[in-house]
GUMAR-474685 format. One line per 3 residues: their letters; for each residue y, x, z of C-alpha. Coordinates in nm, 3 decimals, decimal comma, padded with zeros to 5 digits. Last residue first. Layout:
N
A) Y X Z; ...
//
This chain:
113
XXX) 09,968 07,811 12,223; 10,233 07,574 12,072; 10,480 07,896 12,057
XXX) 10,258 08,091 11,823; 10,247 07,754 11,559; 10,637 07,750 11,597
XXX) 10,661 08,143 11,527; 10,419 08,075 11,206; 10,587 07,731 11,090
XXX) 10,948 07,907 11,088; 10,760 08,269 10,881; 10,622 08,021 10,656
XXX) 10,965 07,843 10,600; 11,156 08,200 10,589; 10,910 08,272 10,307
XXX) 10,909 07,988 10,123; 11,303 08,016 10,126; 11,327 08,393 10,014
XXX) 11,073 08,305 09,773; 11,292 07,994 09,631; 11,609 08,190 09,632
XXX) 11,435 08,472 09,392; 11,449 08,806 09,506; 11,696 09,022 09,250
XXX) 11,636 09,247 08,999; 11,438 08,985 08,808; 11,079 08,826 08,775
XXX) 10,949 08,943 09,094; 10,518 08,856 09,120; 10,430 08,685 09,436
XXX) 10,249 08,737 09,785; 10,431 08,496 10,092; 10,349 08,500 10,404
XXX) 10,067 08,749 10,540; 10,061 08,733 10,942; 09,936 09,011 11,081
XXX) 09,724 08,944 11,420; 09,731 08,903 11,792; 09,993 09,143 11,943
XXX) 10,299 08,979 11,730; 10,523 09,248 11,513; 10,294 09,257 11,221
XXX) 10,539 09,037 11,003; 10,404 08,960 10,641; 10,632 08,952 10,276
XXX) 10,390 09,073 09,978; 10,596 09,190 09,671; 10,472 09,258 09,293
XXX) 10,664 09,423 08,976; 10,537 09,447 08,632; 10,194 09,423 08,457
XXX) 10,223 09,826 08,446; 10,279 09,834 08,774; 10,530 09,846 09,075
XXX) 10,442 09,770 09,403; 10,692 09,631 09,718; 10,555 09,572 10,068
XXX) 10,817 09,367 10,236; 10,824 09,324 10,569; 10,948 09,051 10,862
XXX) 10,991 09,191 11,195; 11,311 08,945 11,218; 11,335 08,704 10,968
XXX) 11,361 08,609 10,595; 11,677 08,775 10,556; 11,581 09,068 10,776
XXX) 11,339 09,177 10,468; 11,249 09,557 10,605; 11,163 09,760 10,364
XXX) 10,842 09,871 10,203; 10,681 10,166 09,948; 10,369 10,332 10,094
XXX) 10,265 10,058 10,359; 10,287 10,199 10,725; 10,024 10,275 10,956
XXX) 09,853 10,061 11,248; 09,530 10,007 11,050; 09,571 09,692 10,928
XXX) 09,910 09,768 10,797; 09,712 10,050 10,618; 09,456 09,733 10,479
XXX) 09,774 09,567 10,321; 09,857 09,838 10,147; 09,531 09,863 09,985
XXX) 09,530 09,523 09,937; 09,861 09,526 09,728; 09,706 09,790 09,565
XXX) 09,421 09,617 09,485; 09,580 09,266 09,412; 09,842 09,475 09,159
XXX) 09,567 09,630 08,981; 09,380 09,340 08,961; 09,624 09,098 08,779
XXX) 09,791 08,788 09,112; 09,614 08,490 09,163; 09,369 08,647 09,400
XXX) 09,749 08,724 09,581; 09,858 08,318 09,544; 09,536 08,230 09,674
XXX) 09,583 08,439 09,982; 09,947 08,336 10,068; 09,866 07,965 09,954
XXX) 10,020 07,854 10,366; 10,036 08,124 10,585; 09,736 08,404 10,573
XXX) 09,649 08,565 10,944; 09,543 08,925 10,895; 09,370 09,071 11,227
XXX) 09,431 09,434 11,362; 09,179 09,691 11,255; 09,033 09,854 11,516
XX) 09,117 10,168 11,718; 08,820 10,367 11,845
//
């Protein structure tokens, strides 16, 4: 039996995904729970600007569009980074940025153990 690997959240990761309308918090969980299970999220891509390993599950709803950013490279657990709501075509500076800094702190916090 295979079991689920561990989610880590960096920094207001979680709160900022309970902050997020239901239907984009359940299928971002749903997603979420896949990585969990050693399969692939429906609609991702890999965010090498933020950092090696580093994926983006992207959902699409009627309340607009929604990203998570986590890395599940490491053996120990899945590290959830950064969970907003995109407000243009483009990835805002200041999520790319609060991402890469969570992603810094994570791989510094891994290297202290």
């Amino acid at each position: 039996m295979v079991t689920d690997k561990a989610l880590i959240w960096v920094g207001s990761s979680r709160d900022d995904l309970a902050a997020l309308p239901e239907s984009a918090r359940r299928q971002l969980g749903f997603e979420l729970r896949e990585v969990q299970r050693g399969r692939s999220p429906h609609d991702w891509k890999p965010m090498t600007s933020v950092g090696a390993g580093v994926i983006e599950i992207r959902v699409r709803g009627e309340d607009g569009a929604f990203r998570v950013f986590y890395v599940a490279k490491f053996a120990e657990a899945i590290y959830v980074l950064h969970a907003f709501q995109k407000k243009s075509q483009k990835t805002s500076d200041l999520d790319l940025e609060l991402a890469r800094a969570r992603y810094a702190a994570v791989r510094r916090q891994r290297k202290e153990k």
